[in-house]
C-alpha positions, 0 to 999 in steps of 0.5 A, spaced: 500 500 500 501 507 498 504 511 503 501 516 505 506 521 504 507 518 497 499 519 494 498 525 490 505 527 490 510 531 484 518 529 482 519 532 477 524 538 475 521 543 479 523 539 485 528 534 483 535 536 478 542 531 477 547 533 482 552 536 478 559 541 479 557 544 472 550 547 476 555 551 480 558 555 474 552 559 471 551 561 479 559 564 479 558 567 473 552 571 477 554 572 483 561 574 482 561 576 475 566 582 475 571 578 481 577 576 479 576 568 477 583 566 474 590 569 474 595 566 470 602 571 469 599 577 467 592 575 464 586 575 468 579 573 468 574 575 472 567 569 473 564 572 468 570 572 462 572 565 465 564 561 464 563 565 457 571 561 455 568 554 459 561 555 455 565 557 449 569 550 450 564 546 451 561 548 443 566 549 440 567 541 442 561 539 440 561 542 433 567 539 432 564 532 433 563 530 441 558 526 443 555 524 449 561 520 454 566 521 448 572 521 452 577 528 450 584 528 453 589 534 456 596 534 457 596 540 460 600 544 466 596 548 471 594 554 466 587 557 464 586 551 458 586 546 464 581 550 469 576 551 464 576 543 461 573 541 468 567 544 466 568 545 459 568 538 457 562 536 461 558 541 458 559 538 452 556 531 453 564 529 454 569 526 460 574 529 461 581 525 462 587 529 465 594 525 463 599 526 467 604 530 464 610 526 466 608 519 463 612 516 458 610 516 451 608 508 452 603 508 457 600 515 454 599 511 448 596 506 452 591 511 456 589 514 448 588 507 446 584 504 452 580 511 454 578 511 446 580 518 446 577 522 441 581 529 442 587 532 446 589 538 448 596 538 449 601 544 451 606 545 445 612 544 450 608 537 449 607 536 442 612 531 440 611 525 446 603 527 444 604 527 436 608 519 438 604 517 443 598 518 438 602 514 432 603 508 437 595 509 440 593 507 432 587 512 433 584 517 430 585 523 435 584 530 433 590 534 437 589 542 439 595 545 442 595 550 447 600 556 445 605 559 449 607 564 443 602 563 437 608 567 433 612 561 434 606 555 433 608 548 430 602 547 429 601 541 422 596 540 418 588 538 422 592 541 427 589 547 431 590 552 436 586 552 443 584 560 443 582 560 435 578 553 436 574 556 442 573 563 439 570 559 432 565 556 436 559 556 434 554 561 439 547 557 438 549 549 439 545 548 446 551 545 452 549 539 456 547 538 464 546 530 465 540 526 465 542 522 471 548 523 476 550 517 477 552 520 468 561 519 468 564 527 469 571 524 468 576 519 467 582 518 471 587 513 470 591 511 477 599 511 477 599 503 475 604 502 482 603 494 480 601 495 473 598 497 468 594 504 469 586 503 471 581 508 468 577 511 474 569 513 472 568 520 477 560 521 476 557 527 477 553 526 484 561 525 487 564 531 483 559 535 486 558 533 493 566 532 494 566 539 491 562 542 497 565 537 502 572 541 500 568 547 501 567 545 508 574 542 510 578 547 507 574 552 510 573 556 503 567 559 506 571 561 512 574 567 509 572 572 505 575 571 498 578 565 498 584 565 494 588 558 492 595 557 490 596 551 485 601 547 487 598 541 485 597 539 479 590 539 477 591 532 472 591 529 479 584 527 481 581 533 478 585 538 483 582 533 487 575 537 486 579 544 487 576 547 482 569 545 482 569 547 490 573 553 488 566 555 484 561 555 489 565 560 493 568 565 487 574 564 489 580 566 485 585 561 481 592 563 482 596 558 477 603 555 477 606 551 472 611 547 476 613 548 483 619 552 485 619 555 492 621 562 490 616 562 485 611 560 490 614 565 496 612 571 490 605 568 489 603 568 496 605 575 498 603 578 490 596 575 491 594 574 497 594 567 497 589 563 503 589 556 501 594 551 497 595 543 497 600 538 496 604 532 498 609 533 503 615 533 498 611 541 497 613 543 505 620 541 504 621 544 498 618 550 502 621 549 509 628 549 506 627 555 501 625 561 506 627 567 503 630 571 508 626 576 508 619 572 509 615 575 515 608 570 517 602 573 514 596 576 518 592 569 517 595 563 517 594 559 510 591 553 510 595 547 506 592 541 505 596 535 504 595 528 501 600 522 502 605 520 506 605 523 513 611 529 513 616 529 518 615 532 524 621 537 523 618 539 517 611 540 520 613 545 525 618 549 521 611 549 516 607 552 522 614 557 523 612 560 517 604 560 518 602 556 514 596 551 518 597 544 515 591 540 515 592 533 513 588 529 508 586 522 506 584 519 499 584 516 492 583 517 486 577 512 487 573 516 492 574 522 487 580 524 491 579 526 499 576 522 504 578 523 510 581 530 513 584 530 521 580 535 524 584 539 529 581 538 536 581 544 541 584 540 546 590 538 542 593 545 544 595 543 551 599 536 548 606 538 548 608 539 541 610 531 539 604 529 542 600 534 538 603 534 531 603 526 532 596 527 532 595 531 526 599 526 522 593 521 522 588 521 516 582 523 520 575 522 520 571 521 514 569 528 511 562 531 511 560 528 505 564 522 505 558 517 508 561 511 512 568 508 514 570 503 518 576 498 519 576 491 518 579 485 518 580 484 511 577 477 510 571 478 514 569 485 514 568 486 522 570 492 525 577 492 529 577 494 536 579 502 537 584 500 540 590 505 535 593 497 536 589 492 532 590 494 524 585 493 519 583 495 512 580 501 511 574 501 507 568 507 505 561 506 503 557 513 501 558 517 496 563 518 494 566 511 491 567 512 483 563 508 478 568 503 476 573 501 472 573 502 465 574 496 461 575 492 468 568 489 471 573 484 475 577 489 479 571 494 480 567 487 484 573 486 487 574 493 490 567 494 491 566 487 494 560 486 500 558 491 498 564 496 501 569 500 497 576 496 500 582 501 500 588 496 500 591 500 506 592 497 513 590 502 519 589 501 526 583 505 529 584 510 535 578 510 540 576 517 538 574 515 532 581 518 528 584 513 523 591 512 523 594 509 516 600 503 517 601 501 511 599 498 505 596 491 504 600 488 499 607 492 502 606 489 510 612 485 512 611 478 515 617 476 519 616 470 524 609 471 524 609 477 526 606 484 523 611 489 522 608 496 518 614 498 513 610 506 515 613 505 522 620 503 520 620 508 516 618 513 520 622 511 525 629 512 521 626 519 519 627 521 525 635 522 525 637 528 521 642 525 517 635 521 513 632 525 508 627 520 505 626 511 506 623 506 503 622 499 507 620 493 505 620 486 505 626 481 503 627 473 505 630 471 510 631 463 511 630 463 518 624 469 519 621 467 513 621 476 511 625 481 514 625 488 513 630 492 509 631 500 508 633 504 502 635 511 505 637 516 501 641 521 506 641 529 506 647 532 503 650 534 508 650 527 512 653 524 507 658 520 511 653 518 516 653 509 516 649 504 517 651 502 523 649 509 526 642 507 523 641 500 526 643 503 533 638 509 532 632 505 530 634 500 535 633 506 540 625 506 538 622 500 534 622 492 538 628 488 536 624 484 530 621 490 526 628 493 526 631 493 519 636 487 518 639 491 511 640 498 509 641 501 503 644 508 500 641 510 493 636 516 492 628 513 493 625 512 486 618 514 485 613 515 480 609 521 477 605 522 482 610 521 487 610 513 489 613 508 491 613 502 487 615 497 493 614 491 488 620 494 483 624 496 490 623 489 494 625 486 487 631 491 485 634 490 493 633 483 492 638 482 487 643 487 491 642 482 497 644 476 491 650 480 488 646 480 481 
């Protein structure tokens, strides 16, 4: 029987509308029409400017023969193009696809191929890795440079110029909202740390509602014009849903094309920069890059920052320089962030090391994240919240992405009983904060003991002479596995031994967690900044064996 609260009642547009990012551009334009959007060197664009070239990308793609769910591609640094493709490409009917600029010809050959890529806007320092991996994709891909000096265009036949082909679009061809917000916004394709790149389908229910959840947890809405620094590559997860947040409030884009502290120092003091997000290596960079001259802000900036916690000792020279880091948890599964450490009141009173250890961890689920919990890997069952027993974390919302392209049998396995599996191994504290120890493929087994690679790591990252480590697991005849560090020292500390490290982490882990080898060579990591523990396990194997 009908409920009573169902008879007679109405859906339809004038109640219900998909839950989309690109709803938020037309209200910027509106709202904050003549307030600066994008600044990008010398060039300004105020909302107004901005939605008109979102809009003028989006005809101009479907006039060139974008249908619905077409794929288009960018090869682009963080610059204007880039920040208009995040709607421009969706309004169109497309899904966006932002490479990673640093990948090799081969396996942006093989993204073209797989995403069945129909266009690609590419930067013309670019041009010719783009033109070979088109060759090798064996597609029929229409490439579109964007100039930095048009008198100086390479551009060959079929080929053409982002500003010319957006300035001949068409006025009067319609752009497209989604029927459906379960509809594909985007496709991203993870770092491939065991393999082959897997293509990531955002939906435009996530986009949206991680855009606002960013809003909340970055505390966009706290200020009265927000301001954002773009150290992280917007190719990265969509800017993490950076730029669709970044329109709900009118704030202001401040583009960076690669990450030089001085360059960043100059932006920050020129603009007025309130916000910027980034992994650890970011805050080093900065720490170690202070100009003589910096003096605090009169508010502090908020940095978000992703991946691996930072060393303590960069933490507080961070905080000296009156930035406030707020530690956050995600993948490019779940739309980006998920999870943000939100600091406590209490934490004041803690004594420094007790109180930055606590802004290490990955947090709590964010406003609209849905459900976490840590479990027991094979059954699903909550771990105790202990901040002992580890587990793997798992999400349930709405945030999970639509699956993988081409791959039903990794999207079941990651969305098996009906939770988002993580692969990353935490222990849950009892105030409900989340503390990553490892990955669940990279834990080391030695004499059926647990030993979280994290934990090593961070153990030798507390002696100065340590600028970055890796641990992982080798064989060992009598413990089955034992841990084994790879340590890439500071300059300066360059005659440190191994002898010096052996006894430091003895001082701070139990015997067995320990590393039984340590190696001196530089940490080698991807792209976006990981470790490919399976690559390293196998490489100091072969040290070990003299090969």
């Amino acid at each position: 029987m009908m409920s009573k609260f169902e008879q007679g009642m109405y859906q339809g547009a004038a109640n219900y509308q998909a839950l989309t990012p690109l709803s938020l551009l037309e209200r910027a334009r509106d709202v904050y029409a003549d307030q600066i959007a994008v600044i990008d060197g010398e060039r300004r664009f105020t909302w107004k400017q901005y939605t008109e070239r979102c809009f003028q990308l989006a005809r101009a793609l479907i006039h060139a023969g974008v249908k619905k769910e077409d794929t288009v591609s960018f090869f682009v640094t963080n610059r204007p193009a880039m920040l208009e493709a995040q709607f421009g490409v969706p309004l169109s009917g497309g899904v966006i696809n932002t490479l990673n600029i640093r990948l090799d010809v081969n396996t942006v050959a093989y993204i073209l191929q797989h995403s069945e890529s129909k266009i690609i806007v590419v930067e013309d320092q670019f041009i010719e890795l783009i033109r070979e991996a088109v060759k090798l994709s064996e597609r029929e891909i229409q490439i579109i440079q964007v100039l930095d000096d048009a008198a100086k265009a390479d551009l060959r036949a079929a080929e053409i110029d982002y500003e010319t082909f957006i300035a001949q679009a068409p006025e009067l061809i319609e752009v497209h909202f989604p029927e459906n917000e379960m509809n594909a916004i985007a496709l991203s394709y993870t770092s491939g740390t065991t393999g082959k790149p897997k293509g990531v389908i955002y939906h435009h229910r996530g986009a949206y509602l991680n855009a606002l959840g960013t809003v909340i947890y970055t505390g966009f809405n706290q200020v009265a014009r927000p301001v954002y620094l773009w150290t992280l590559p917007v190719f990265h997860c969509n800017g993490w849903c950076h730029v669709w947040a970044l329109t709900a409030v009118g704030g202001t884009h401040v583009c960076l094309r690669k990450v030089v502290a001085e360059d960043i120092y100059t932006l920050i003091q020129e603009h007025g920069v309130t916000h910027f997000s980034g992994a650890p290596a970011v805050l080093a960079t900065l720490a170690e890059n202070k100009p003589e001259h910096w003096q605090q802000p009169d508010r502090e900036i908020t940095v978000c920052c992703a991946g691996a916690p930072p060393p303590f000792s960069v933490l507080k020279q961070t905080e000296k320089l009156g930035f406030k880091v707020l530690h956050v948890y995600g993948m490019t599964e779940q739309h980006s962030v998920n999870t943000v450490c939100e600091h406590q009141p209490d934490w004041k009173t803690l004594s420094e090391d007790e109180r930055l250890h606590k802004m290490c961890r990955q947090g709590v689920i964010t406003t609209v994240g849905g459900r976490l919990k840590v479990a027991d890997h094979q059954t699903g069952e909550p771990v105790p919240k202990d901040g002992m027993t580890m587990g793997e974390i798992m999400f349930q919302g709405n945030l999970g992405m639509k699956g993988y392209l081409k791959n039903p049998e990794a999207t079941t396995e990651a969305f098996a009983s009906d939770w988002y599996h993580s692969g990353d191994l935490a222990v849950w504290h009892a105030d409900g904060y989340i503390e990553i120890k490892d990955r669940l493929k990279d834990i080391i087994i030695s004499g059926g003991e647990n030993i979280s690679s994290i934990e090593v790591e961070e153990a030798l990252l507390t002696h100065p002479a340590v600028h970055e480590v890796a641990v992982v697991a080798v064989p060992d005849e009598k413990w089955g596995e034992v841990p084994c560090a790879i340590v890439q020292l500071h300059p300066e500390y360059i005659q440190t031994t191994r002898e010096e490290l052996f006894a430091h982490s003895k001082k701070i882990l139990a015997g067995y967690k320990t590393p039984k080898h340590i190696f001196f060579e530089d940490v080698e990591r991807t792209s976006t900044g990981k470790l490919q523990k399976f690559k390293l396990r196998q490489h100091v194997i072969e040290l070990l064996s003299g090969n």
